[in-house]
Backbone atoms as SQL, in Angstrom:
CREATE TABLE atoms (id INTEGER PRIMARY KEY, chain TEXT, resi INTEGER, resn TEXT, atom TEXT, x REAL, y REAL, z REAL);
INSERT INTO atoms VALUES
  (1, 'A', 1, 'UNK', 'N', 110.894, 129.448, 137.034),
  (2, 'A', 1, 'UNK', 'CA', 111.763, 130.060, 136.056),
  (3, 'A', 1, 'UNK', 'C', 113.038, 130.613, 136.687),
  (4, 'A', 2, 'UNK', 'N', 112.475, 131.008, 137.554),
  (5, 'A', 2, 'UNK', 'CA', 114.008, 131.854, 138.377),
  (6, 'A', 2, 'UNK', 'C', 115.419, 130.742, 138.756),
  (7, 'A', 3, 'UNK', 'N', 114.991, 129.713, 139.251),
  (8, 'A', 3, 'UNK', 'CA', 115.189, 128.797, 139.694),
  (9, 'A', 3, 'UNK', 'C', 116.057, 127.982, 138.776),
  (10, 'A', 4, 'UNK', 'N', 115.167, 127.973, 137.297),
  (11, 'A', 4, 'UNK', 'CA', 116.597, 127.457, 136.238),
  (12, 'A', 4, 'UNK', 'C', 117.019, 128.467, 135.542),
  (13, 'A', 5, 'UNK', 'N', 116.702, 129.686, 135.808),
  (14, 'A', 5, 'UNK', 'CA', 117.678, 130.566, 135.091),
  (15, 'A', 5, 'UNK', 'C', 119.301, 130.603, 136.057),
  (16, 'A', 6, 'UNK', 'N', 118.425, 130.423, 137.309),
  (17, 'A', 6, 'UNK', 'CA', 119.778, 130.271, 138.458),
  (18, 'A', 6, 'UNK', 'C', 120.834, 129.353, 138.222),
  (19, 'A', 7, 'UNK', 'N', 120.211, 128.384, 137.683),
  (20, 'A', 7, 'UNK', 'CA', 120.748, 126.903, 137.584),
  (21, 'A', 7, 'UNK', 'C', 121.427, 126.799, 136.355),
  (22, 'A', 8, 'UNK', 'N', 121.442, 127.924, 135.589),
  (23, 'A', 8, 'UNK', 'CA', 122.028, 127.699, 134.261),
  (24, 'A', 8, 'UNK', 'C', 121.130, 126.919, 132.807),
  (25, 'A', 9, 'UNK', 'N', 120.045, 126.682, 132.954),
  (26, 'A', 9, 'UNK', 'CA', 118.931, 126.103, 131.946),
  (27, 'A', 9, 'UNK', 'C', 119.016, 126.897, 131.201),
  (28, 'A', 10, 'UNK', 'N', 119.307, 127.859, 130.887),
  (29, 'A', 10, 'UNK', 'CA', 119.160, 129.085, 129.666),
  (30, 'A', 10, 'UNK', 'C', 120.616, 129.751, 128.879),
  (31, 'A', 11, 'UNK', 'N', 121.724, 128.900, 130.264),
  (32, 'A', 11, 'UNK', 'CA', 123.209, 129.014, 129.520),
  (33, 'A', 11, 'UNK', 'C', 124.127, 129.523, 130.657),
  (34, 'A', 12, 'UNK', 'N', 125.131, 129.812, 130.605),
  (35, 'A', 12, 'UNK', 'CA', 125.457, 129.977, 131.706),
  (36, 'A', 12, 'UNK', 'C', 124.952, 131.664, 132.879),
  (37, 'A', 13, 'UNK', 'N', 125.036, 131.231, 133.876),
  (38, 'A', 13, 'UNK', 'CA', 124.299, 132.484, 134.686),
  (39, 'A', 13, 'UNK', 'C', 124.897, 133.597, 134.786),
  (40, 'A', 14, 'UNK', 'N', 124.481, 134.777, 134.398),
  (41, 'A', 14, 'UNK', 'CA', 125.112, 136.221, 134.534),
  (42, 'A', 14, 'UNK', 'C', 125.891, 136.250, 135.631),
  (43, 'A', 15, 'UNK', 'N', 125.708, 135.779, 136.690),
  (44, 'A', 15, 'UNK', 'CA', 126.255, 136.370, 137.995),
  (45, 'A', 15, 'UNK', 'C', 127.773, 135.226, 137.817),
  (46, 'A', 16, 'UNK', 'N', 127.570, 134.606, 137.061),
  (47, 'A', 16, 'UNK', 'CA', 128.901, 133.597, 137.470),
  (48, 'A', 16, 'UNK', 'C', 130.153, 134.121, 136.685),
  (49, 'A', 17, 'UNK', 'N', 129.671, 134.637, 135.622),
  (50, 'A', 17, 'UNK', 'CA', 130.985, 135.032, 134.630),
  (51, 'A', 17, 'UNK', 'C', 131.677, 136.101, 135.615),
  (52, 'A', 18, 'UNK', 'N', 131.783, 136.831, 136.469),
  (53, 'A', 18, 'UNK', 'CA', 132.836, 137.649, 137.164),
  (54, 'A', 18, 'UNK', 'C', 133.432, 136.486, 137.852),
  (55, 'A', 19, 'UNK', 'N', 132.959, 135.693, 138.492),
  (56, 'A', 19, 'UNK', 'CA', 133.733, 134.425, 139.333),
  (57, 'A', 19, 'UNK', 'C', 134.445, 133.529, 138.511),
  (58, 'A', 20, 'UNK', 'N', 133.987, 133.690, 137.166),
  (59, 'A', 20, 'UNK', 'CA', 134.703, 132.612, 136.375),
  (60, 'A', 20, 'UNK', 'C', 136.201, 133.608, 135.660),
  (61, 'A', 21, 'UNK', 'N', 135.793, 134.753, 135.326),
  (62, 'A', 21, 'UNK', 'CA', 137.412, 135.440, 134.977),
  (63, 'A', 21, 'UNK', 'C', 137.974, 135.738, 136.228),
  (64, 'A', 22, 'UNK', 'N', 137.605, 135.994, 137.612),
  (65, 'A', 22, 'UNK', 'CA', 138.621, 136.298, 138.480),
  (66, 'A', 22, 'UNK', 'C', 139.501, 135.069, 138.584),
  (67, 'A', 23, 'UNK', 'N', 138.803, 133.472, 138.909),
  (68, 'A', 23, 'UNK', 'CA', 139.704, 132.672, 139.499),
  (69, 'A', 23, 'UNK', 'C', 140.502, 132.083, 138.248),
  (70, 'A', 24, 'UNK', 'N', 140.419, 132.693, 137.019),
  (71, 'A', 24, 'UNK', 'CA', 141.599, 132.407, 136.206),
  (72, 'A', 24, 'UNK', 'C', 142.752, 132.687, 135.827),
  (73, 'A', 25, 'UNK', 'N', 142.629, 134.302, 136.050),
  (74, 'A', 25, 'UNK', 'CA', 144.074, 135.017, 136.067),
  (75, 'A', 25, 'UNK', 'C', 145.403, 134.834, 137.388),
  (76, 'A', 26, 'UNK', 'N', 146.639, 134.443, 137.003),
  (77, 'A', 26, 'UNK', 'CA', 147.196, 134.500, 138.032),
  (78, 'A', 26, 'UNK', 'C', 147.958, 135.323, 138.391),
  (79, 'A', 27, 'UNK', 'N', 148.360, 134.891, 139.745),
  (80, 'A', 27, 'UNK', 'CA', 148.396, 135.847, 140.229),
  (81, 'A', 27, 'UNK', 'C', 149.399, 136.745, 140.473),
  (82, 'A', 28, 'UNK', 'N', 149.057, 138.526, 140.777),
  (83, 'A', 28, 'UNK', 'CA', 150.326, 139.361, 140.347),
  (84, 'A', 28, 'UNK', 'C', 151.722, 139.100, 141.569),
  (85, 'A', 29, 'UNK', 'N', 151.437, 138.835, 142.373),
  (86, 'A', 29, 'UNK', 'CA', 152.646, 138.287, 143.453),
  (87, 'A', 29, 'UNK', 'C', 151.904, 137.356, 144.495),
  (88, 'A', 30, 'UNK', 'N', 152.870, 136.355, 144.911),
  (89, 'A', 30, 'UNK', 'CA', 153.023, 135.787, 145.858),
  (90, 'A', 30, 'UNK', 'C', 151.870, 136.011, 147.134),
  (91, 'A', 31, 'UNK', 'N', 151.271, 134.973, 147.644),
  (92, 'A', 31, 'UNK', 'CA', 151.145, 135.873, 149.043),
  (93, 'A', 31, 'UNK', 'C', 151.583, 135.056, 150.245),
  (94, 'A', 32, 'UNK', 'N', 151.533, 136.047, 151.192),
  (95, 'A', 32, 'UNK', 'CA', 152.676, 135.277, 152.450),
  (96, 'A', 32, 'UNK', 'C', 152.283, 133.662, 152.708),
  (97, 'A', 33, 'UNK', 'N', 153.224, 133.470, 153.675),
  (98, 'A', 33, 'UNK', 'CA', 152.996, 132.235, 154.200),
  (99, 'A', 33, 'UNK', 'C', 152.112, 132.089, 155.222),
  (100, 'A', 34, 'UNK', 'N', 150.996, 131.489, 155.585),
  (101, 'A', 34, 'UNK', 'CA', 149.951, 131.382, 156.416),
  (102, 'A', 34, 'UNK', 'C', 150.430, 129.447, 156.807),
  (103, 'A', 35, 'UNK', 'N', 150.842, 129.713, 158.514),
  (104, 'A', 35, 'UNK', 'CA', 151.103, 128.417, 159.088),
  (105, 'A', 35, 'UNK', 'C', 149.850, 128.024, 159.410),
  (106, 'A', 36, 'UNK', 'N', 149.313, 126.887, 158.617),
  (107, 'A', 36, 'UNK', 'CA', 148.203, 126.470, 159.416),
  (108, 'A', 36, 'UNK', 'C', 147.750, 125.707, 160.551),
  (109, 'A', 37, 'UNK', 'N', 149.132, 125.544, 160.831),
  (110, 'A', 37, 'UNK', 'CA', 148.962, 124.491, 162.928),
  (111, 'A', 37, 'UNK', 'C', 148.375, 126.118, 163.537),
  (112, 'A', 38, 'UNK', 'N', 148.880, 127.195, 163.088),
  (113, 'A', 38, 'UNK', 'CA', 149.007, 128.363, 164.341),
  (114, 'A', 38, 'UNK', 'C', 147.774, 128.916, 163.885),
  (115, 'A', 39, 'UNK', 'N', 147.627, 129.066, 162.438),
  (116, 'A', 39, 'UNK', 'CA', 146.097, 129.961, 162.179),
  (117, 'A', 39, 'UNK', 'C', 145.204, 128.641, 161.932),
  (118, 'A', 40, 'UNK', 'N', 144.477, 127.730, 162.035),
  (119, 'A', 40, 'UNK', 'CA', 143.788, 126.786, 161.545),
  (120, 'A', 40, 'UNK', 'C', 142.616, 126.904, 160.912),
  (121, 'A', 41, 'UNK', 'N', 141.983, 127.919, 161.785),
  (122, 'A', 41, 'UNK', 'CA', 140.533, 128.699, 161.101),
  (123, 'A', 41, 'UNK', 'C', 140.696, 129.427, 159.992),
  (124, 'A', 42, 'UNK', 'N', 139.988, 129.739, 159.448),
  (125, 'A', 42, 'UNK', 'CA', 139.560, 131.091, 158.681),
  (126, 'A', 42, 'UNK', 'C', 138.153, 131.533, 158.215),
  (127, 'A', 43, 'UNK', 'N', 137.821, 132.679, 158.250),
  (128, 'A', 43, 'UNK', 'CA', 136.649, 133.327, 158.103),
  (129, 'A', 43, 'UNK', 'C', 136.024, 134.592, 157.526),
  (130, 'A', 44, 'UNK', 'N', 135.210, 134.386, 157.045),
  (131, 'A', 44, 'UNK', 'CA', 134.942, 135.168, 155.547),
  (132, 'A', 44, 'UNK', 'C', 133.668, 135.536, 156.321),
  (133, 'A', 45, 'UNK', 'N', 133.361, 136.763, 156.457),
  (134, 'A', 45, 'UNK', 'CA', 131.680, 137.489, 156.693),
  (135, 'A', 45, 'UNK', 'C', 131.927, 138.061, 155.600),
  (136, 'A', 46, 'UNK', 'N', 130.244, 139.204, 155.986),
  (137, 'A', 46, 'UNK', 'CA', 130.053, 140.140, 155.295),
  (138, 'A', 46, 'UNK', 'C', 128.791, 140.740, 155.681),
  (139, 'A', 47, 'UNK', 'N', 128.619, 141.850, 155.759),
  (140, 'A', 47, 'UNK', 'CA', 127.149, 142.359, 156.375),
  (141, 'A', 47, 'UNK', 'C', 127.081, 143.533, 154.890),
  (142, 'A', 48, 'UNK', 'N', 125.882, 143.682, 155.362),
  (143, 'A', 48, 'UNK', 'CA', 124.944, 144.513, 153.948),
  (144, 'A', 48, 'UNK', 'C', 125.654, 145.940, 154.202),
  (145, 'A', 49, 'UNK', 'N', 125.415, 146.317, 153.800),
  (146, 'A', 49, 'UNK', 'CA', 126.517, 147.725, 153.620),
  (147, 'A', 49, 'UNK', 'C', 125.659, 148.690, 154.013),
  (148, 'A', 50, 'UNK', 'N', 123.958, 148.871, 153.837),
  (149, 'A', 50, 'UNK', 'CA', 122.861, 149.512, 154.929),
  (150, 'A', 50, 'UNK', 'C', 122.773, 148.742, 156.721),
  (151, 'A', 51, 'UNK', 'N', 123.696, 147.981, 156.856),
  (152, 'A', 51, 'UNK', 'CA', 123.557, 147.532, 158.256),
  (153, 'A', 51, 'UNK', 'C', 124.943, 147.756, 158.629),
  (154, 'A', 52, 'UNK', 'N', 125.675, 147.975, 158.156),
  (155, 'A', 52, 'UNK', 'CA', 127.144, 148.147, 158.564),
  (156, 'A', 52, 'UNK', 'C', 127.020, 149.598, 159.895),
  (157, 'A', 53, 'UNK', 'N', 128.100, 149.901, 160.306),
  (158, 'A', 53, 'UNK', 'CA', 128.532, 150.771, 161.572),
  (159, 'A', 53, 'UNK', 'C', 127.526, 150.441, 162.903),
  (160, 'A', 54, 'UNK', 'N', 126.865, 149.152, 162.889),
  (161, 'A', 54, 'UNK', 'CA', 125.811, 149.192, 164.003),
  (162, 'A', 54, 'UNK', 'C', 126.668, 147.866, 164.821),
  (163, 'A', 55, 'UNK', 'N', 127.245, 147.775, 164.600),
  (164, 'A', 55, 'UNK', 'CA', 128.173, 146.862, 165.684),
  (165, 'A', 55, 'UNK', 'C', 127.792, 145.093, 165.374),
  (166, 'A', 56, 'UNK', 'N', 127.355, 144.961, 164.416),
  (167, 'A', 56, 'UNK', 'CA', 127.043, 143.972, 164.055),
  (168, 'A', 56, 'UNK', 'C', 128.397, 142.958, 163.303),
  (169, 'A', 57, 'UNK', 'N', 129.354, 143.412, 162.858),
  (170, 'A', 57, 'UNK', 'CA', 130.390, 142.648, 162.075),
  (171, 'A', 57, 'UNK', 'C', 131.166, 142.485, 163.763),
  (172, 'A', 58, 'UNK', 'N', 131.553, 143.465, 164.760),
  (173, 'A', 58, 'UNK', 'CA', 132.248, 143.475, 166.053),
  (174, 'A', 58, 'UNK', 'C', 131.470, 142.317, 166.600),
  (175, 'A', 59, 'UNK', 'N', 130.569, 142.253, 166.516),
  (176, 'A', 59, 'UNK', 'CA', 129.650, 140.746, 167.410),
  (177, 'A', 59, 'UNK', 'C', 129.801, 139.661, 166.619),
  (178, 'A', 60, 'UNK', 'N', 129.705, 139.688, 165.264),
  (179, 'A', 60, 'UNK', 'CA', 130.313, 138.053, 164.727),
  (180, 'A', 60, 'UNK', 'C', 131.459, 138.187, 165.530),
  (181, 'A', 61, 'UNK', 'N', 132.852, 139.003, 165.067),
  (182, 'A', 61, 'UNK', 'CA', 134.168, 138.555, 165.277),
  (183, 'A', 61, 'UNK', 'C', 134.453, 138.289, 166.602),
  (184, 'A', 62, 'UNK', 'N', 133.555, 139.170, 167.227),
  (185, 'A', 62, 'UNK', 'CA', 133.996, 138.456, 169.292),
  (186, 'A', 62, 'UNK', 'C', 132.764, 136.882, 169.518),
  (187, 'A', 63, 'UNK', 'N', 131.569, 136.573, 168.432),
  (188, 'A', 63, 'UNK', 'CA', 131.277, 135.346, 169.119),
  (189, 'A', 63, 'UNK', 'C', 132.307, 134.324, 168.084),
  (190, 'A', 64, 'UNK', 'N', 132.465, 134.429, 167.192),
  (191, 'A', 64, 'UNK', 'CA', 133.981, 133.796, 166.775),
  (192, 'A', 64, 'UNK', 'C', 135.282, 133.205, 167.241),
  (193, 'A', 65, 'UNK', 'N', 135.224, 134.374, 167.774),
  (194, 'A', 65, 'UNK', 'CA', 136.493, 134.567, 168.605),
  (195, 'A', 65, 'UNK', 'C', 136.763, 133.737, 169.820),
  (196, 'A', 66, 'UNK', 'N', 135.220, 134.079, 170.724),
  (197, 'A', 66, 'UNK', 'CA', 134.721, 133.587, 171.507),
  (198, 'A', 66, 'UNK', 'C', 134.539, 131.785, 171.573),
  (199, 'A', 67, 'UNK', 'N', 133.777, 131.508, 170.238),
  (200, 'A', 67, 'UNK', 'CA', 134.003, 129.877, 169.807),
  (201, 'A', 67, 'UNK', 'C', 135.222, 129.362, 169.879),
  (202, 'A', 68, 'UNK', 'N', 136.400, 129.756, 168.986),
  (203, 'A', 68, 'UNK', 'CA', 137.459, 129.486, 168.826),
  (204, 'A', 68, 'UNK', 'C', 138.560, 129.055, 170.076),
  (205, 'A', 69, 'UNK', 'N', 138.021, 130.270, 171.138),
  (206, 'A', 69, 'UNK', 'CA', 138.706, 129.988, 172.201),
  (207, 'A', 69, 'UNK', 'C', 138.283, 128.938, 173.287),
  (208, 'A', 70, 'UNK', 'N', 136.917, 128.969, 173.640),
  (209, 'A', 70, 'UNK', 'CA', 136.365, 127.532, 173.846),
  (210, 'A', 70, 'UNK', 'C', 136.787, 126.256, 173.364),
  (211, 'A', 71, 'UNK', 'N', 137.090, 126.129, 171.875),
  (212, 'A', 71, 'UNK', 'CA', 137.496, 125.006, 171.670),
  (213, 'A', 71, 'UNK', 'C', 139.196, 124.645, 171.484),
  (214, 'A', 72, 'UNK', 'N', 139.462, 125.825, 172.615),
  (215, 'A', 72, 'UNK', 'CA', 141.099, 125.966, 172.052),
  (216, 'A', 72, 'UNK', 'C', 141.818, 126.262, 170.900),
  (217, 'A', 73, 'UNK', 'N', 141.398, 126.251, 169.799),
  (218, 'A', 73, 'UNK', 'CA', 141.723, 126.637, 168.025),
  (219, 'A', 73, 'UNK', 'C', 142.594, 128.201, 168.820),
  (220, 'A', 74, 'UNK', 'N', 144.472, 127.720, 168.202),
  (221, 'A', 74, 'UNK', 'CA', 145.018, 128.293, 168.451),
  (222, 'A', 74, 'UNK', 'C', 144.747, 130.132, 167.536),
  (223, 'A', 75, 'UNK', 'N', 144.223, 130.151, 167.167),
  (224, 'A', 75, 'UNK', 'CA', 144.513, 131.106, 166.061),
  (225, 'A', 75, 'UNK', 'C', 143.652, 131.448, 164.563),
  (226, 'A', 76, 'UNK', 'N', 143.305, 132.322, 164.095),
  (227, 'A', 76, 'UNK', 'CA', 142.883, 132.017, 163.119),
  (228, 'A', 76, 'UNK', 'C', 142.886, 133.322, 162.166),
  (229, 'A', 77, 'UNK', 'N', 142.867, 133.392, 160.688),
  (230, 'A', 77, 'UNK', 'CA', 142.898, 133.839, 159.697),
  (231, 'A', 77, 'UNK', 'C', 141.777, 134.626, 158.432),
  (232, 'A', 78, 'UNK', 'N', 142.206, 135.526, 158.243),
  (233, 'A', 78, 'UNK', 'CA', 140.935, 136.552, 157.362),
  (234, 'A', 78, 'UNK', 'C', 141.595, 137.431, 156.416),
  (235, 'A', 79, 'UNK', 'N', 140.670, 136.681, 155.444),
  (236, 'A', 79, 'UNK', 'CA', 141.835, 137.729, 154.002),
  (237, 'A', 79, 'UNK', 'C', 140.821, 138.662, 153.675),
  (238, 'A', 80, 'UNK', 'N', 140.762, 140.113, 153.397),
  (239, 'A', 80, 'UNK', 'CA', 140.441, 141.271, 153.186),
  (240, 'A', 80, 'UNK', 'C', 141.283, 141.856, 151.929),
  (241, 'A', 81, 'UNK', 'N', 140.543, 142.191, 150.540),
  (242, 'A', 81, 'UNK', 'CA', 140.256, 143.372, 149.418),
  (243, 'A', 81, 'UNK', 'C', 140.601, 144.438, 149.374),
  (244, 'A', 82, 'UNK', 'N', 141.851, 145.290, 149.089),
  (245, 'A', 82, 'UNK', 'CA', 141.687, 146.514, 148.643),
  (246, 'A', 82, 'UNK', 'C', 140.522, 146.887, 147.675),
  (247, 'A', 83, 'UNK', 'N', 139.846, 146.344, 147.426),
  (248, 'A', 83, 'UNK', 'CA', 138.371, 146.446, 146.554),
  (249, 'A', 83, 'UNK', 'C', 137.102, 146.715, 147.458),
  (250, 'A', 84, 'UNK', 'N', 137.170, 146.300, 148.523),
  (251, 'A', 84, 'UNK', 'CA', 136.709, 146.705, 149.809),
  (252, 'A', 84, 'UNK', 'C', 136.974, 147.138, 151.269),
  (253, 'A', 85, 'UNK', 'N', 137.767, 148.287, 150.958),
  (254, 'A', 85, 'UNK', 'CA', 138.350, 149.190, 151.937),
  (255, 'A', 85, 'UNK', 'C', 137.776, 149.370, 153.144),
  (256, 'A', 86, 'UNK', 'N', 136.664, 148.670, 153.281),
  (257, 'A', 86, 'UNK', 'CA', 136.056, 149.220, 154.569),
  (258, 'A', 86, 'UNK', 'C', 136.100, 147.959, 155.719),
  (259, 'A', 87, 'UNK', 'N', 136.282, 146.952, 154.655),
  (260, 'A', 87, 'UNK', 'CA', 136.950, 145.599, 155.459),
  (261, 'A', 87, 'UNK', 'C', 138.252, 145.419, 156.054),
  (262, 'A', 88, 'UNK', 'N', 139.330, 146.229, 155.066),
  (263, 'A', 88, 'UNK', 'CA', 140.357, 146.178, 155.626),
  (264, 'A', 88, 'UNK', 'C', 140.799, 146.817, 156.509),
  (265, 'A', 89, 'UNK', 'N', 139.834, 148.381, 156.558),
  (266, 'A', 89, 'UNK', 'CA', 139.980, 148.964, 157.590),
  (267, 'A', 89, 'UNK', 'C', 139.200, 149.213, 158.953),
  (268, 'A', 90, 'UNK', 'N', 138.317, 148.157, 158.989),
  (269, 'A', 90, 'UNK', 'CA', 137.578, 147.366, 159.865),
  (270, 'A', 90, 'UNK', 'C', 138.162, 146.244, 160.628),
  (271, 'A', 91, 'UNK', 'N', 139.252, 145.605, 159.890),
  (272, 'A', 91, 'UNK', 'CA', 139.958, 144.640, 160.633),
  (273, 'A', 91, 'UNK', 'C', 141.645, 145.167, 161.151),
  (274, 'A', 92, 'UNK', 'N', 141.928, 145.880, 160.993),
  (275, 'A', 92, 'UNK', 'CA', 142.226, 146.746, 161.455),
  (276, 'A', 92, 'UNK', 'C', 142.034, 147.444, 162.580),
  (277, 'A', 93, 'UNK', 'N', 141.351, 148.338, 162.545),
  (278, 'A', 93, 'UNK', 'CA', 140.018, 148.829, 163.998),
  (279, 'A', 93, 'UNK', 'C', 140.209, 147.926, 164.579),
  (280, 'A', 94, 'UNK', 'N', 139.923, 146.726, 164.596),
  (281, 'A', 94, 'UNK', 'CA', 139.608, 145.426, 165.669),
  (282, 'A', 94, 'UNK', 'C', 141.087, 144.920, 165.979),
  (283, 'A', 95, 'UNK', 'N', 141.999, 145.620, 165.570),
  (284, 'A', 95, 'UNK', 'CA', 143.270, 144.941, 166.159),
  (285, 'A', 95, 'UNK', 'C', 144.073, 144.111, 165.466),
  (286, 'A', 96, 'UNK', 'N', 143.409, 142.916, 164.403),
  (287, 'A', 96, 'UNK', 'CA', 144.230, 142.318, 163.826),
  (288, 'A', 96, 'UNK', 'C', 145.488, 142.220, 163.521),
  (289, 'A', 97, 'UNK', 'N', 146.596, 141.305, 163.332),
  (290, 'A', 97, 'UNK', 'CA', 147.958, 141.330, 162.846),
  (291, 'A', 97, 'UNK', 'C', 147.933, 141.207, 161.955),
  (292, 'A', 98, 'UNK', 'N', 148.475, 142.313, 160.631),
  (293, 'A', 98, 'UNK', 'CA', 148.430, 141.979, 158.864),
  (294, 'A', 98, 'UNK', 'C', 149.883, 141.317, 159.105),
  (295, 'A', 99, 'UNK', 'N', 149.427, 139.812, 158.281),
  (296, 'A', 99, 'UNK', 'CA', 150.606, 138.933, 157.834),
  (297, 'A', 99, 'UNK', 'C', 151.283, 139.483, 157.027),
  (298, 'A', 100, 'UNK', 'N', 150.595, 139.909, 155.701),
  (299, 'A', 100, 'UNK', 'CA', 151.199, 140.299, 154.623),
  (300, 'A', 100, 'UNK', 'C', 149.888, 140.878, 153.891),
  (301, 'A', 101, 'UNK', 'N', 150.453, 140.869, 152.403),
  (302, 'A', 101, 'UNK', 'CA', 149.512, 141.020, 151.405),
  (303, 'A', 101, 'UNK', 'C', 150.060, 141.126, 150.019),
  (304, 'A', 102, 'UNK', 'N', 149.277, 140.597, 148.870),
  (305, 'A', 102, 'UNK', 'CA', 150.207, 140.137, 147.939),
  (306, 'A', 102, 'UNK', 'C', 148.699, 140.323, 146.591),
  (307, 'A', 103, 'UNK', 'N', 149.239, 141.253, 145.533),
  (308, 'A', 103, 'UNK', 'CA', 148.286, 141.664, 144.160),
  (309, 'A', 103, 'UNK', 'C', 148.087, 140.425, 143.503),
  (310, 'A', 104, 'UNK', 'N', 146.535, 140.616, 143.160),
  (311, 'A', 104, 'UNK', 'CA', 145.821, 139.555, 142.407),
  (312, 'A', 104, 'UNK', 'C', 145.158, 140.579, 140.886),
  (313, 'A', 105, 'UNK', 'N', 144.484, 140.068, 140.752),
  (314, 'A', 105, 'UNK', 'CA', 143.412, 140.460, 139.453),
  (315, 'A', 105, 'UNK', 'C', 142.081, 140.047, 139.722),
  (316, 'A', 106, 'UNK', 'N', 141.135, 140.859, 139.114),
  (317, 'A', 106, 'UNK', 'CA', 139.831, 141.282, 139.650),
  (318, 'A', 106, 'UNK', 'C', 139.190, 141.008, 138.885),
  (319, 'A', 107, 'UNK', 'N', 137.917, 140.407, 138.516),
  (320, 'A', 107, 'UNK', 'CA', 137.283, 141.209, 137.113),
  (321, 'A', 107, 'UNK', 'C', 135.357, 141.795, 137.827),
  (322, 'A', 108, 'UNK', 'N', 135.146, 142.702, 138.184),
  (323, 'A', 108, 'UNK', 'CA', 134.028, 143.098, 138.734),
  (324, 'A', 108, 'UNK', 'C', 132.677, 143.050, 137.946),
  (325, 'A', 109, 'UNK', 'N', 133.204, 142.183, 136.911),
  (326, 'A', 109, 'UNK', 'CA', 131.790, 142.434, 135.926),
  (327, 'A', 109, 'UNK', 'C', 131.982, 143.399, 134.608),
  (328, 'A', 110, 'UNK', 'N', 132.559, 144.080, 135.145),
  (329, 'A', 110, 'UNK', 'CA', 132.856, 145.128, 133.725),
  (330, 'A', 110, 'UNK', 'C', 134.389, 145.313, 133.311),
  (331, 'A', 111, 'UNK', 'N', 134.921, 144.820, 134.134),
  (332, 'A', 111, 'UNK', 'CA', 136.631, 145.512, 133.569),
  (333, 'A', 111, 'UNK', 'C', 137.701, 144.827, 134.505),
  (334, 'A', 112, 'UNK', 'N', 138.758, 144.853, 134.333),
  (335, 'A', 112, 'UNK', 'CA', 140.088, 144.068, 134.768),
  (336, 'A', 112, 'UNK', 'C', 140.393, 144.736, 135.884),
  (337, 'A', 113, 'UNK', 'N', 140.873, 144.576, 137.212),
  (338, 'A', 113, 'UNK', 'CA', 141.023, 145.625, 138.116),
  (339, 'A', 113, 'UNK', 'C', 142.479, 144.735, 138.877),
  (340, 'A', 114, 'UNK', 'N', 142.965, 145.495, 139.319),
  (341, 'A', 114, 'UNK', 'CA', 144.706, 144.880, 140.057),
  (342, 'A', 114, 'UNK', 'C', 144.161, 145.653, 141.242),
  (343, 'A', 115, 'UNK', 'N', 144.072, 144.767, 142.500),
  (344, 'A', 115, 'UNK', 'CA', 143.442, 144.806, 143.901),
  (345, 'A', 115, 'UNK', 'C', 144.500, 143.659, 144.318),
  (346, 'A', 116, 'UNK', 'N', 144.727, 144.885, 146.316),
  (347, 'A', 116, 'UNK', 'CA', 145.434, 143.997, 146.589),
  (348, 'A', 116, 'UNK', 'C', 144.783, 143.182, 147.948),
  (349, 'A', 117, 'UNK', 'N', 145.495, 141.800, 147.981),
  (350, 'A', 117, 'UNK', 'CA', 144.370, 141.242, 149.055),
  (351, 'A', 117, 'UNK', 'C', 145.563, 141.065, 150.322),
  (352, 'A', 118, 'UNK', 'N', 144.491, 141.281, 151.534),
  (353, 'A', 118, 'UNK', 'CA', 145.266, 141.499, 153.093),
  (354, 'A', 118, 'UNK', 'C', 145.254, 140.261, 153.667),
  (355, 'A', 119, 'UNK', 'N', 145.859, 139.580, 154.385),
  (356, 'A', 119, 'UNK', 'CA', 145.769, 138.550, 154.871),
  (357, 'A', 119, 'UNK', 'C', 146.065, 139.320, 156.510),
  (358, 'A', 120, 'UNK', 'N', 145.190, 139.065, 157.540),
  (359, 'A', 120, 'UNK', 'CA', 145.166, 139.646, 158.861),
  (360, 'A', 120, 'UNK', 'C', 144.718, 138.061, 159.602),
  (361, 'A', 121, 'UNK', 'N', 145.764, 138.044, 161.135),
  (362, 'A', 121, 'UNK', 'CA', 145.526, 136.843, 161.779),
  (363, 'A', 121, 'UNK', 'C', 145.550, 137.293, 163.048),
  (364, 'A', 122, 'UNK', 'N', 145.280, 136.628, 163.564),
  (365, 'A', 122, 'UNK', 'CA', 144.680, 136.473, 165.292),
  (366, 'A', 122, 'UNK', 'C', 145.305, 135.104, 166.294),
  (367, 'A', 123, 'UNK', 'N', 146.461, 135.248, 166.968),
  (368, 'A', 123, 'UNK', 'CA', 146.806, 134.537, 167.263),
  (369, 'A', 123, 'UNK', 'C', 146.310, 134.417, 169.247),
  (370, 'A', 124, 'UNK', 'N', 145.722, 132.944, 169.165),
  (371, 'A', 124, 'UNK', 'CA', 145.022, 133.268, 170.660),
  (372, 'A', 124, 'UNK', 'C', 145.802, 132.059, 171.564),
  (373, 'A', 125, 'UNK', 'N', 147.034, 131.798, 171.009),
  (374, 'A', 125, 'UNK', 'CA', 147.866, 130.491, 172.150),
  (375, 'A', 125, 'UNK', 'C', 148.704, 131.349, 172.757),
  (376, 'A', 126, 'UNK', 'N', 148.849, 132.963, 173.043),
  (377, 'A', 126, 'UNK', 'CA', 149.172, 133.842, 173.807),
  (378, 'A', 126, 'UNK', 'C', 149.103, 134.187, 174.791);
């Protein structure tokens, strides 16, 4: 049962309607230009929010980091939420360069929200 309620057998799935009004509204400005010869990567975590401050998001981004530079990949890219402040100011902490950042629209399930998103890069042909 779980399985086609997941799947949509019963209509469409609760959890999808926030994903389906966010990626429709457009968007409130621009966002920068991201060169992709120089950033090529990009990467999206996320740790549980009861496991967070244990150094666990710092060990993805240095074996990441770590990959990246092994395979030479000049550079790479991570967009971060004013909706989740603790990301942006987590990448941050770690040094990152904010490219820019440029207002979107939200919808969290219950209501319309204007959040702005960070674009932070890491350039390693330095």
């Amino acid at each position: 049962r779980r399985r086609r309620l997941l799947l949509g057998a019963y209509g469409v799935p609760v959890w999808l309607i926030p994903l389906f009004r966010t990626d429709r509204p457009p968007l409130i400005s621009d966002p920068p230009h991201v060169d992709h010869k120089r950033y090529p990567a990009e990467l999206h975590i996320s740790v549980r929010r009861d496991w967070r401050r244990q150094g666990i998001g710092a060990a993805l981004m240095s074996a990441f980091e770590a990959y990246l530079r092994r395979k030479d990949v000049p550079g790479y890219r991570i967009s971060a939420s004013s909706y989740h402040r603790e990301g942006v100011s987590f990448y941050r902490k770690l040094g990152l360069d904010e490219l820019g950042q440029f207002g979107r629209r939200f919808h969290d399930g219950f209501t319309w929200l204007e959040v702005q998103e960070y674009v932070f890069v890491r350039d390693h042909s330095t």
